[in-house]
C-alpha positions as CSV (number, residue, x, y, z in Angstrom):
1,X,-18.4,25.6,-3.7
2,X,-17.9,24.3,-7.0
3,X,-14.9,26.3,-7.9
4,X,-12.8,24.0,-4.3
5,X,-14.2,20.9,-6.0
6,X,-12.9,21.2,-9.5
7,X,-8.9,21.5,-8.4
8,X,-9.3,18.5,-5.8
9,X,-10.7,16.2,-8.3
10,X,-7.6,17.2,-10.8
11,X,-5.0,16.5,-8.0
12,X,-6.6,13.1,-7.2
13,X,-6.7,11.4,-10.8
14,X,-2.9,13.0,-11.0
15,X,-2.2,11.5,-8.2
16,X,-3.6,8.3,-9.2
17,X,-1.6,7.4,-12.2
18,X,1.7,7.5,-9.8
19,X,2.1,5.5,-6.9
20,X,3.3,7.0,-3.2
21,X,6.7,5.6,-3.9
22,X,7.3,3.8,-1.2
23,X,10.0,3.9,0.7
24,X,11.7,1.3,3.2
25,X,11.4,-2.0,3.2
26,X,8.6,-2.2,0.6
27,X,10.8,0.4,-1.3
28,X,13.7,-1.5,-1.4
29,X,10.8,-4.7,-2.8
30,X,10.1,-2.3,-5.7
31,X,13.6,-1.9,-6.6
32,X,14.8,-5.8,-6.2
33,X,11.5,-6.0,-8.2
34,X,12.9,-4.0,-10.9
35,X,16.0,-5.0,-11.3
36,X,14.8,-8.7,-11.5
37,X,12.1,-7.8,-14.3
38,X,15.1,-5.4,-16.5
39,X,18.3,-7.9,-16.3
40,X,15.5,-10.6,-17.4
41,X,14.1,-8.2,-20.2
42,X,17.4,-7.1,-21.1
43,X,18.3,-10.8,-21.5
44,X,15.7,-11.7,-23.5
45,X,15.8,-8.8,-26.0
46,X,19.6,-9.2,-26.7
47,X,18.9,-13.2,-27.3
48,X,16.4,-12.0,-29.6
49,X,18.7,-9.2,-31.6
50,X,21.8,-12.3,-31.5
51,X,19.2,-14.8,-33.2
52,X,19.4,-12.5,-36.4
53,X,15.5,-13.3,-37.1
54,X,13.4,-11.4,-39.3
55,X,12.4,-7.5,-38.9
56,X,9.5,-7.9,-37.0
57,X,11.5,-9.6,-34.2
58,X,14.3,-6.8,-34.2
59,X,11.7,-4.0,-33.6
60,X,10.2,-6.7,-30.8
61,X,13.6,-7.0,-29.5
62,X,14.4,-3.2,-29.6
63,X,11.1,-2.4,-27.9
64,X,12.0,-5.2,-25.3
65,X,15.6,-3.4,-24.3
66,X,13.9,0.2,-24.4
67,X,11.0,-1.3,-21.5
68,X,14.0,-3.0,-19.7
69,X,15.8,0.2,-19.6
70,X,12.7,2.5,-18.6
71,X,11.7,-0.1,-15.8
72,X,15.5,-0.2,-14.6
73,X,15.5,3.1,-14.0
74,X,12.0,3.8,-12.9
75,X,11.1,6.1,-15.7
76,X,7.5,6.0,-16.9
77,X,6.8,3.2,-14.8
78,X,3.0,2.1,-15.3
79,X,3.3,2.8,-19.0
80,X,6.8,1.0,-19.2
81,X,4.9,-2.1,-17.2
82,X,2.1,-1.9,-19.4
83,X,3.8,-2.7,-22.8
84,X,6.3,-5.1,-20.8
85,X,2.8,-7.1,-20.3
86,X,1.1,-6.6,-23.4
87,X,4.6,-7.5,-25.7
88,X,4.9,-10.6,-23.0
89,X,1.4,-12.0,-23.7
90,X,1.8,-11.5,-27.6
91,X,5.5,-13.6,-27.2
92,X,3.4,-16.2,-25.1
93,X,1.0,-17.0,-27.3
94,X,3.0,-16.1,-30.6
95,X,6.7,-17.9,-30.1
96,X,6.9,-22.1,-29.7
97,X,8.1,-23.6,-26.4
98,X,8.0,-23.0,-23.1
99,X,5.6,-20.1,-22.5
100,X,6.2,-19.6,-18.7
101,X,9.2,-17.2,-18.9
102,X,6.9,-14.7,-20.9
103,X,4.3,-15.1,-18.4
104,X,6.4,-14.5,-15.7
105,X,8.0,-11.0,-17.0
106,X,4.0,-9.7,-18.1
107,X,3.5,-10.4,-14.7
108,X,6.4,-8.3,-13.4
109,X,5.3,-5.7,-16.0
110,X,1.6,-5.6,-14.3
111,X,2.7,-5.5,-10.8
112,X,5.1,-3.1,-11.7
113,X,2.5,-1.1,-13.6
114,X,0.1,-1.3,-10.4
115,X,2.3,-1.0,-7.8
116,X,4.8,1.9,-9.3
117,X,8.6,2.4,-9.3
118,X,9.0,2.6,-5.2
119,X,11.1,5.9,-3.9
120,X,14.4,5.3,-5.4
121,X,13.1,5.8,-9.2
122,X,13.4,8.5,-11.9
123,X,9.8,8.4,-11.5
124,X,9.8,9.4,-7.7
125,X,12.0,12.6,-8.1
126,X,10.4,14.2,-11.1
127,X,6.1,13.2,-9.6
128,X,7.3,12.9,-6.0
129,X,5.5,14.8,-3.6
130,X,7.4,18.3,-3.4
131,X,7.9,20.4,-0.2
132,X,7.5,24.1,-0.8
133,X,8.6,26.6,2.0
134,X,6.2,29.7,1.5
135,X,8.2,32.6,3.9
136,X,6.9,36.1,4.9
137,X,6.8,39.1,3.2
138,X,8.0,40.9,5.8
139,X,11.9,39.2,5.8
């Protein structure tokens, strides 16, 4: 009995850290979703690399264009949303001015992170559920 148990419980945590990329209209959601979030990261890192600041903000703007670009194409999603919402909170508390745009894209970053990439995503076609044809023996 114990030996079913053991496999389920590995296929349900696996199956916990990716979504059930979904598909349709709330597909197409995640996707607008995503391509909001990255053209807005994107922005943001490549005002940051332009403004010629000090080290610190290049590797902060580096590491802003690298999430954009994983969260574009729906690679690494919930890790990708993650560090999009931990590097936002650290700009909102750490850069002067308005701090709303920062909150805004961590909170992209978390939904993103909770919700997954959606079906059209990198993610979706290498942890996407799989269809395997088992055929006889005897053909």
């Amino acid at each position: 009995m114990t030996e079913n148990f053991a496999p389920r419980l590995r296929v349900t945590s696996l199956r916990r850290l990716f979504s059930s990329f979904a598909r349709g209209g709330p597909g197409a959601g995640l996707l607008l979703m995503r391509l909001v979030a990255a053209v807005a990261l994107i922005e943001q890192g490549i005002a940051r690399l332009h403004s010629g600041g000090p080290g610190k903000a290049t590797v902060f703007a580096i590491c802003t264009l690298v999430m954009a670009l994983l969260i574009l194409a729906g690679l690494w999603t919930p890790i990708a949303g993650v560090l999009a919402l931990i590097v936002e909170l650290w700009n909102a508390f750490s850069q002067p001015g308005d701090i709303w745009i920062y909150i805004l894209l961590g909170t992209f970053g978390a939904a993103l992170a909770l919700l997954g990439p959606g079906a059209w995503s990198v993610d979706a076609r290498l942890f996407g559920w799989k269809r395997i044809d088992i055929q006889d023996r005897k053909n």
